[in-house]
C-alpha positions as CSV (number, residue, x, y, z in Angstrom):
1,X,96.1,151.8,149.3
2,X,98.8,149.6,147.0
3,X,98.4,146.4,145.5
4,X,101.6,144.4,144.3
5,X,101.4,142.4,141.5
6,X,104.2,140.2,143.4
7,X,104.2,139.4,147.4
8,X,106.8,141.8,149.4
9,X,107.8,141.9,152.4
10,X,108.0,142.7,155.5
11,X,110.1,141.8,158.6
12,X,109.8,138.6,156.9
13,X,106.5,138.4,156.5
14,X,104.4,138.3,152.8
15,X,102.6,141.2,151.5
16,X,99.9,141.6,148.5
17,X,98.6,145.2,149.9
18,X,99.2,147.8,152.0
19,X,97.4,151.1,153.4
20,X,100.0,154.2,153.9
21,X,98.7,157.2,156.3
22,X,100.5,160.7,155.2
23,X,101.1,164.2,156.6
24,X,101.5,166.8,154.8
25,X,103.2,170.3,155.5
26,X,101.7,172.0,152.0
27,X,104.1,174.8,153.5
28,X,107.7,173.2,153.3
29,X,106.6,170.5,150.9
30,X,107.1,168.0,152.8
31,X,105.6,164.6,154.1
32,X,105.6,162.6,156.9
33,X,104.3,158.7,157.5
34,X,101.4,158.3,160.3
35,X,101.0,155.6,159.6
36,X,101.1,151.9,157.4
37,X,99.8,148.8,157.3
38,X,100.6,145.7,155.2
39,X,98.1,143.3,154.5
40,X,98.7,139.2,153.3
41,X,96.2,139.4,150.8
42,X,95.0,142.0,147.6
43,X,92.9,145.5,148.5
44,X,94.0,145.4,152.4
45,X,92.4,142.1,152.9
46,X,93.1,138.9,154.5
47,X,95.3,139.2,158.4
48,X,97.4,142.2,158.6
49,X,101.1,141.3,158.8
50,X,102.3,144.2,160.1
51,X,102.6,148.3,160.1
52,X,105.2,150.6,160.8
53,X,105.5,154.7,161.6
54,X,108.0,157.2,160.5
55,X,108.1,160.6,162.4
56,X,110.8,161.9,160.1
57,X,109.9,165.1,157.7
58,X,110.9,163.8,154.3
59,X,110.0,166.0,150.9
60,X,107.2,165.1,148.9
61,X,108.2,162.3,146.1
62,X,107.3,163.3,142.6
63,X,104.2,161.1,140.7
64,X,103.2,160.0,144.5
65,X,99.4,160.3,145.6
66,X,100.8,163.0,148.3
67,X,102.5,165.1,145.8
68,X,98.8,165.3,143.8
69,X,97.0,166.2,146.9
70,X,99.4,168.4,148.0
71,X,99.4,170.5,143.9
72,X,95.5,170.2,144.3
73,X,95.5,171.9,148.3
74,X,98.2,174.3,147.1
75,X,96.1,175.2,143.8
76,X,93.0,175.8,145.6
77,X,94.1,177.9,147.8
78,X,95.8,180.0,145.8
79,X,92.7,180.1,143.7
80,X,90.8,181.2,147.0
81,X,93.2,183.4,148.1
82,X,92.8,185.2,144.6
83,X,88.8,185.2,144.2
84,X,89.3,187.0,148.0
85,X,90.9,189.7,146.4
86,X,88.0,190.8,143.7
């Protein structure tokens, strides 16, 4: 979830918040959008003024919430992979 400090938009419409949906591929590092919707008012509240999809593979974008989850999957299982070995 984001919260703007200043309304946004889209298609014309006035945003305080908005809940994004990713995919990851931890294997080509990238990330694709499911799914997101914008809400009028703070914390996805108030009517929902829209949402939009994006079915194209993009890479992950540094200091983004999918880039941590994706160092965090990737360092896991390479931990895992390595406590398998002992």
């Amino acid at each position: 979830m984001y919260d703007q400090t200043m309304p946004e938009f889209f298609n014309d419409k006035a945003f305080l918040s908005s809940v994004h949906e990713y995919q990851v591929d931890c294997s080509a590092g990238t990330q694709m959008s499911l799914r997101r919707n914008f809400y009028a008012g703070p914390k996805a509240t108030g009517p929902q003024v829209g949402s939009s999809n994006d079915t194209t593979w993009v890479p992950l974008e540094p200091a983004t919430v999918a880039q941590a989850i994706y160092k965090v999957t990737l360092a896991q299982a390479l931990l895992k992979a390595a406590c398998a070995k002992d």
